[in-house]
N, C-alpha and C positions, 0 to 999 in steps of 0.2 A: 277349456280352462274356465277354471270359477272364479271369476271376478266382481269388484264391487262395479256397478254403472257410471260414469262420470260426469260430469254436468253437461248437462242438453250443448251448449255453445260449441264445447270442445270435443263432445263426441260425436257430432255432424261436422267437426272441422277436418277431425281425424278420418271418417268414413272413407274419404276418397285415397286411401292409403291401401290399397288391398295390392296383395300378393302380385296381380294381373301388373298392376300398374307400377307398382316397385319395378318389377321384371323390364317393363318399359322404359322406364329415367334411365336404369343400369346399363341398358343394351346402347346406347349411343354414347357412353362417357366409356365404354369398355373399348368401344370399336377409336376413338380417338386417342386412347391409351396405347393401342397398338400403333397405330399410326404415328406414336410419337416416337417409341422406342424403336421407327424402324427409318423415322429422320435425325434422330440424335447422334451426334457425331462419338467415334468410341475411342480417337483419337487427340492427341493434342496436340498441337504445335509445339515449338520451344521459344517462351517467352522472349523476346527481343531485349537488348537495352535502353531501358525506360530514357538516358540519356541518349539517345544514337541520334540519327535523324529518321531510322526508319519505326521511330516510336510513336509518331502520330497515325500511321497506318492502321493500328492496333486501337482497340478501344478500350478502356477499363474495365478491367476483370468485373466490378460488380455493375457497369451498366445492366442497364433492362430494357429489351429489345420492345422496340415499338410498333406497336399492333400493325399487320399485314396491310398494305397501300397499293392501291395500282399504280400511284404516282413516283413511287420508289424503287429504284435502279437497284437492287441487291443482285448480288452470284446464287444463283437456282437453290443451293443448299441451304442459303441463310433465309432464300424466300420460303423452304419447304418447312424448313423447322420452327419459322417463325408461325406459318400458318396453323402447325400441329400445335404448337403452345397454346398458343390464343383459341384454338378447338377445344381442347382439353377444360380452358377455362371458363369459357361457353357455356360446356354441357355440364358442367359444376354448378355454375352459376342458376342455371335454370333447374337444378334439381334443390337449390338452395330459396330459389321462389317459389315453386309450388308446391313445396313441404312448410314456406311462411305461415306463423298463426297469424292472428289477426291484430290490434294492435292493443286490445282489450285483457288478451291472455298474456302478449308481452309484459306490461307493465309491471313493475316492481319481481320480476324474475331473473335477478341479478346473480342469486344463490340459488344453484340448479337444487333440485328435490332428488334424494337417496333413488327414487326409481327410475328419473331421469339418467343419473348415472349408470347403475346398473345394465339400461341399456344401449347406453354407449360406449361401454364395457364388451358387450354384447356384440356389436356392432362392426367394434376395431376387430374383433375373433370370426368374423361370418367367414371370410378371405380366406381361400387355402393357400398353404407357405408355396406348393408347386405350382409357376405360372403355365406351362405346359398342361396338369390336370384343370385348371382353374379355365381354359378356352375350349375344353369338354361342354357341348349343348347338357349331356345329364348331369355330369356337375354341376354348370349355373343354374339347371333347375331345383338342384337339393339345395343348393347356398340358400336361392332365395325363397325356399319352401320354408325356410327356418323361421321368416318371419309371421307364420301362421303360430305360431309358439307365442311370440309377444304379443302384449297384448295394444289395440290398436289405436289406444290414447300416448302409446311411448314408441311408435314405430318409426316416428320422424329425428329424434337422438337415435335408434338403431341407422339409419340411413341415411343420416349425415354423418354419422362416423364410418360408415361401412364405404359412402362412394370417396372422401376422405382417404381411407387407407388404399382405395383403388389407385387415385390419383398419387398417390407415395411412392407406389410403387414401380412406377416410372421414373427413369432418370433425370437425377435431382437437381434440372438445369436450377442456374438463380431466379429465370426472369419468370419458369414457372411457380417457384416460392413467394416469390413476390407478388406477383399478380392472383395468386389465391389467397394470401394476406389480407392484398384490399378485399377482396368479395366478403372474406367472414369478417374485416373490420365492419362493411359498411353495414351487414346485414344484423351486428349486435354476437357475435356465434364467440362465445371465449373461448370454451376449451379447443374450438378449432384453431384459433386465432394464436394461443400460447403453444397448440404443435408447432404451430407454422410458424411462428418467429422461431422456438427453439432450431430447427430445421435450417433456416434461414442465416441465423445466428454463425451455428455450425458450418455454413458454407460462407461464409464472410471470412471464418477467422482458419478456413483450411488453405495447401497450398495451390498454388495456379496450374502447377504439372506436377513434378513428383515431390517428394516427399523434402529433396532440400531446394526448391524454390520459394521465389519469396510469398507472402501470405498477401491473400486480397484487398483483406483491410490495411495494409501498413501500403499502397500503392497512395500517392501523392495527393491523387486526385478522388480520396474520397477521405478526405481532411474531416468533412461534416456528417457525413454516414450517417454514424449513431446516434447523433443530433437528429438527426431528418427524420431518423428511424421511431426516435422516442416521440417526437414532436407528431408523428400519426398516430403511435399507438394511444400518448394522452389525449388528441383529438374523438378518441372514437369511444372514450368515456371510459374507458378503462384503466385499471390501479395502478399507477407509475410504481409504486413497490416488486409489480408479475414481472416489468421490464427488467428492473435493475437485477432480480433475482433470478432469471434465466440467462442474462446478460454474464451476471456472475460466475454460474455455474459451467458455462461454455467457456469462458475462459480459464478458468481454472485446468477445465480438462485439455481445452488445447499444449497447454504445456509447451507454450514456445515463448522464450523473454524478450523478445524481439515486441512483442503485444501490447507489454506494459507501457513503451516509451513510444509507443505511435502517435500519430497525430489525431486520429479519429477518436483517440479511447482519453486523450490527454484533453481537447476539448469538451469531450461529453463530461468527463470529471468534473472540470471548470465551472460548466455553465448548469449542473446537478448543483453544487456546492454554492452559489451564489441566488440560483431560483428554489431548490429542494432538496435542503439543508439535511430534512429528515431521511430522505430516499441514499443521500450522500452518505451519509452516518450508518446505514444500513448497509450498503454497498461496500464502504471500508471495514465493519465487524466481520461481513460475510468474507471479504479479503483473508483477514487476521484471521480469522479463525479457518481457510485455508493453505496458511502458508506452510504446515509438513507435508501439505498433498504436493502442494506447485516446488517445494524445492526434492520432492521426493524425485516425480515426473520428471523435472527437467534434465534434459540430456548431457551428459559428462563429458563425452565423447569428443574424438576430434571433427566428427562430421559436423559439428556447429558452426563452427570457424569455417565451415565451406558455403555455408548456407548464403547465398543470394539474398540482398535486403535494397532495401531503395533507398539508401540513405540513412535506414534509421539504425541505434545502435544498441545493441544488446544490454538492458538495466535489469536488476532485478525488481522484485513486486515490492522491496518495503523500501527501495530508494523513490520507488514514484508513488507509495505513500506518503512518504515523508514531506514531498514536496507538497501532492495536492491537500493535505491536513494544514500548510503552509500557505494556501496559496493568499490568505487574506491578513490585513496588517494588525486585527484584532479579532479576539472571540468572538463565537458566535452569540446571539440573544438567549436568554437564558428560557424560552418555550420550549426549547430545544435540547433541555437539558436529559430527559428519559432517553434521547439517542444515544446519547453521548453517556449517558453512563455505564448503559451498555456496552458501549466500544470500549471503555476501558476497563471494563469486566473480562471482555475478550482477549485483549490484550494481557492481561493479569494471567488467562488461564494458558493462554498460550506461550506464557513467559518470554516475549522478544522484549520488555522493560530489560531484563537481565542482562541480554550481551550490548554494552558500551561502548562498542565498534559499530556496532549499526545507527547508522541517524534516527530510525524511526526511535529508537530507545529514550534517546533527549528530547525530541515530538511529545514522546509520550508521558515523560514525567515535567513536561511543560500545562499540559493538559492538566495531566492528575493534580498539579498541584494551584494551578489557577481555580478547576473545581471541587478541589477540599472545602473551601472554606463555603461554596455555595449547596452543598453537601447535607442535609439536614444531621447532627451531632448521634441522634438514636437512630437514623434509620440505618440498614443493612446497605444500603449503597456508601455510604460514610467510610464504615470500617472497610468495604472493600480496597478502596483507594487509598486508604492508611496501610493496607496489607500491601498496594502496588507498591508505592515511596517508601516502605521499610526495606523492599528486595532490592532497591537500586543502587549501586555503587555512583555516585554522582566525580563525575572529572572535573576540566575548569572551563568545559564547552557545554554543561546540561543543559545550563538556562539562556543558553543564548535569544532563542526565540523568545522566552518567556519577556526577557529584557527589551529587546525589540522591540516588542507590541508594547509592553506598560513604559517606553518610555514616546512609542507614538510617535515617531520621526516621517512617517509615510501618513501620516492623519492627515485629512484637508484641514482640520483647526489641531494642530500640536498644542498638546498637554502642557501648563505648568510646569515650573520643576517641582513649587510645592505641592501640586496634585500627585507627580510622579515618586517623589517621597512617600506619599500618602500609601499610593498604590505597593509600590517594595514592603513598604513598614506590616502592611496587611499581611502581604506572604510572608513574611517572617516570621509575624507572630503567631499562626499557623501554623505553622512547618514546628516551631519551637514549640507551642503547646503539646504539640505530641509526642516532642523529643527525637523527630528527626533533625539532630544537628547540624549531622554532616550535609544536608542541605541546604539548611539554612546560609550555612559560611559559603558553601556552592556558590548560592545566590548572592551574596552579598563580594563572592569576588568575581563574578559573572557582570555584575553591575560598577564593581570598581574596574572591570576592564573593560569596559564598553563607555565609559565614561572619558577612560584616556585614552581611548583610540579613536573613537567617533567623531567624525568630522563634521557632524551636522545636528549637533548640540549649539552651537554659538545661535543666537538669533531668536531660535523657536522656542527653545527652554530655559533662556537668560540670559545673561549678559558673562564678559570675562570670568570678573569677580566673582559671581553668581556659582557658576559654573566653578573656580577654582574651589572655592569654599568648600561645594558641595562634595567635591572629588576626596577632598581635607577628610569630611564626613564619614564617606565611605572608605576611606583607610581605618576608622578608629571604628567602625562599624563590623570590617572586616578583624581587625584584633579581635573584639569580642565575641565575633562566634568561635576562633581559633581557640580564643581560651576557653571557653566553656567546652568544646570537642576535645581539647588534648590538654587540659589541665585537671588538677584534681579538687578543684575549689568548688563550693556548691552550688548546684544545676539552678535553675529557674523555674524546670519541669522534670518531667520524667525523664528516664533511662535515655542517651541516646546509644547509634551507633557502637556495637561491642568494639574493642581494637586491644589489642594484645599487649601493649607496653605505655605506659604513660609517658606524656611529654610535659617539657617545660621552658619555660621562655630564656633562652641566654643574651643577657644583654650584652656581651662583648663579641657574639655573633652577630646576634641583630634576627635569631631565627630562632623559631623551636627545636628542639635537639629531644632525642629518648631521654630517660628518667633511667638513672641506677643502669648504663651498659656496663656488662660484660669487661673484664680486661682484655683490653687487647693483645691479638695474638700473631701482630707482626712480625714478634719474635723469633720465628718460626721460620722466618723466609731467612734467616743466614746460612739454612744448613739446606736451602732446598738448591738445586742447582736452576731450576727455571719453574716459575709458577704463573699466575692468570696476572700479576702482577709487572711480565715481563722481567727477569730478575737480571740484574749489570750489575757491574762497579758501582758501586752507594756511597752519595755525601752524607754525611754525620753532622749531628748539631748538640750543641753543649748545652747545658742551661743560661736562660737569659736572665742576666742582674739588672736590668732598667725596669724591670716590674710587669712588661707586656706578657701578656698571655697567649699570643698566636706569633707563630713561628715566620721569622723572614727570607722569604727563598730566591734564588739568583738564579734556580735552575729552570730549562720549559715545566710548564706546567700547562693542561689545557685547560681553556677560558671556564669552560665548569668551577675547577681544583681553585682556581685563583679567585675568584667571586666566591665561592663557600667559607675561605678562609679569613676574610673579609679584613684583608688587610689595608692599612691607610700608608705605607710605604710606595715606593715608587719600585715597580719590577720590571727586568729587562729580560725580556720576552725572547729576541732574539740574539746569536751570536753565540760566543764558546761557552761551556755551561762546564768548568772545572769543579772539583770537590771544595770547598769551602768550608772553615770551622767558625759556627755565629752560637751567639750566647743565647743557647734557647736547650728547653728542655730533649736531652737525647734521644732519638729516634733515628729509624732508618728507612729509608725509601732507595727501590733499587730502578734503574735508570738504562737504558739500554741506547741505539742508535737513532731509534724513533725521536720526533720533535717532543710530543706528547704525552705524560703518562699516562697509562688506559687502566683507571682503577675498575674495582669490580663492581658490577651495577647490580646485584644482588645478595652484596654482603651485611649482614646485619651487622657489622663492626663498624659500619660509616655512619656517619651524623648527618643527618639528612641536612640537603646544602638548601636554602631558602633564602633568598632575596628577597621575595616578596610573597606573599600571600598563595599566588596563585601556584606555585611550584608544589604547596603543603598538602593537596590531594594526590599528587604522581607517586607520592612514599605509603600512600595509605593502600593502596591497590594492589602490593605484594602483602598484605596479610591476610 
């Protein structure tokens, strides 16, 4: 081979690499490779009941057996296996010191070199797939003749990955994954190091015997796992980002929901999200943006429902987003804002804002719309999050969180109420500027029902009076997004919300009602024999000569019927319900044996019934 020479230092360090001596390291990590595979047990046992009493016998599936002892009582099988392990990783170890550069060539070689790679490329291929041909004397002498081909400044990436795939290919106990973890953490070795966690990873989250027992990591006793797990690998100087993103990707492929809601993966969320906000944010977009994989993967079947768990219960992946996005009583600091807009990039493209059944949807347009306004106005992150809040159909649960935190009830120092003002009035005008309406009113009846429900407003945020006033506020606050959404008088901003019929304020309802319906076509039920309406015998009513405008009824009606109609008579709910003639405009309703009448909940001939405020988004959601 025609090569360039390499610098004096490194091409006497590399010398002692010759073909003879590769030959050499190889032959005692080969011979202990077999020796492992022929102490490895091929069997399993059948997992115990973690409750029983004979569950202390048993040791935790991800225990790591402790290196070989003459002082230690084991059964001959546990002493043989243990010996071969800790052989295996012996003869790893020392072929991992005597390929050491020196400490001169280490430094600042953090990002391997393209020919670096190449040969550790190279290196993972020397191995033939047949273990059988592979214990051939003239096969291992062509494998390792191969390395007369590379050249002898890159022999040591060929042969740390070459005795690497040797070592793999042995069965995949834990405690050998483990214990060759530590050697290339300690020795600086990454691309060995992110095999070997991936590897690792993967036998954590498979199951303990077949296929429906329980999973390793969801076992009680390893609560802190991936705590411990992360807490080495950042120890050893390397990117807490390789963690979270192998992390990620193993799980995703496990495709078991049983994962989501463990104790090990629910901690490590926590305690990412309160130290490495960034690594979190990264972790959740990587989520989001696999969720048609993991709901594709997960199993339908009935065989789920049979599956073996310790306790824990089956969630899906965006309920325990939803939480750990949740887990803090405020935003995060705004350094942190590039992750996070990301995540809601994610979220945008993978459209879970849209379905309104799912929590994380209300998560997310809490998010988006806390950071609109921190949002710079021209850049491309801006308009993205106005494209997120334009697709969202908003209910009268969206901004719950959002309320929560700006009203700061779990804060060691609680907010003002005039700061808490302050903070609403911001997202309002926000939301309005851009002519997202129907949020804004969201918001503003999200906050007037958090106001009258919240029992831990008195004290922190004001006094009685304080607080009653304020509640006053937010009623006449809530009127006015209602008129600007469903009336026809002029906007403040731009276009909101499209909606098919205009509405307008009835003051002898007390609610908004459609604009210009339709005549009604009750009429039509005398000649039906039974309709959705349940059709009976029907009381009649005349017109009413004292001036009132809503009809007085003696008959059941259900508590809906009766609050819509918004009568200020006195009705008697229960008892005989005879036909009766009152002076009220004629109509006919037909009445059967039922207490109840059960109108129709998707007739566009009804006038949408509203009490209050917050009823005025459930009629928007059928158009």
């Amino acid at each position: 081979l025609c090569m360039v020479r390499p610098s004096s230092a490194r091409y006497l360090e590399s010398q002692g690499l010759s073909t003879s001596r590769i030959s050499r390291l190889l032959r005692p990590l080969r011979t202990k490779c077999i020796a492992l595979t022929a102490a490895h047990p091929t069997t399993y046992a059948k997992p115990a009941a973690y409750g029983s009493r004979t569950s202390s016998v048993e040791s935790p599936p991800l225990d790591v057996l402790p290196p070989p002892d003459a002082s230690q009582t084991d059964h001959r099988s546990v002493a043989i296996l243990r010996a071969a392990l800790y052989g295996v990783q012996a003869c790893f170890r020392e072929i991992v010191i005597k390929t050491q550069p020196s400490e001169v060539s280490r430094a600042g070689q953090r990002v391997p070199r393209l020919a670096d790679l190449c040969s550790t490329i190279v290196g993972e291929n020397i191995e033939v797939e047949d273990a059988s041909r592979a214990e051939d004397s003239g096969q291992l002498a062509e494998m390792e003749n191969l390395y007369e081909f590379i050249p002898v400044q890159y022999r040591r990436s060929a042969l740390l990955a070459h005795s690497l795939d040797i070592t793999l290919r042995c069965p995949h106990h834990f405690t050998l994954l483990s214990i060759l973890l530590d050697v290339c953490l300690q020795y600086d070795l990454e691309h060995e190091s992110r095999l070997l966690l991936e590897r690792l990873l993967q036998a954590a989250v498979s199951p303990i015997a077949d296929v429906n027992s329980p999973l390793r990591l969801c076992h009680p006793a390893h609560s802190n796992y991936l705590v411990d797990l992360s807490l080495k690998w950042n120890g050893a100087g390397l990117p807490p980002a390789i963690f979270t993103g192998i992390l990620t990707t193993v799980l995703v492929r496990a495709a078991r929901p049983e994962l989501w809601s463990c104790k090990a993966l629910t901690r490590f969320a926590r305690g990412l999200y309160n130290q490495d906000f960034r690594s979190f944010m990264d972790m959740t977009s990587q989520l989001v943006g696999s969720l048609p994989d993991v709901r594709m993967d997960e199993p339908h079947d009935t065989l789920i429902h049979k599956r073996r768990t310790f306790g824990v219960e089956e969630s899906s992946l965006t309920v325990q987003l939803d939480k750990w996005l949740n887990y803090s009583s405020s935003f995060p600091p705004s350094e942190d804002l590039p992750s996070i807009f990301e995540f809601l990039e994610q979220c945008r493209q993978s459209g879970i804002h849209r379905n309104t059944a799912d929590p994380l949807a209300a998560t997310v347009a809490c998010w988006a719309t806390h950071h609109l306004s921190l949002a710079a106005p021209v850049d491309d992150t801006h308009a993205s999050i106005y494209r997120l809040l334009k697709d969202i159909s908003p209910t009268v649960t969206t901004y719950n969180h959002l309320i929560e935190k700006s009203f700061g009830i779990k804060h060691t120092t609680p907010l003002k109420l005039q700061e808490i003002r302050g903070i609403l009035q911001a997202y309002a005008c926000c939301l309005r500027a851009k002519g997202l309406l129907l949020l804004e009113a969201s918001l503003w009846a999200c906050a007037l029902r958090f106001a009258e429900t919240s029992k831990d407003l008195l004290g922190p945020c004001g006094s009685r009076e304080t607080i009653a006033q304020y509640r006053e506020e937010l009623m006449d606050l809530v009127d006015d997004a209602e008129r600007r959404c469903f009336g026809r008088g002029p906007l403040e901003s731009g276009p909101c919300h499209a909606l098919p019929l205009g509405w307008k304020w009835e003051k002898s309802l007390g609610c908004w009602v459609e604009r210009d319906l339709p005549p009604t076509k009750r009429a039509k039920l005398h000649h039906e024999p039974r309709s959705d309406m349940r059709v009976h015998p029907r009381p009649t009513y005349t017109e009413d000569k004292t001036g009132h405008g809503c009809p007085e009824s003696t008959f059941e009606l259900s508590f809906t019927s009766l609050i819509s109609s918004a009568l200020s008579h006195r009705t008697k709910l229960h008892g005989p319900s005879p036909s009766k003639r009152m002076l009220h405009p004629t109509f006919t309703y037909h009445r059967g044996p039922a207490r109840t009448l059960l109108l129709p909940t998707h007739s566009k001939d009804t006038i949408p019934a509203s009490e209050d405020a917050l009823d005025l988004f459930a009629y928007t959601e059928n158009f």
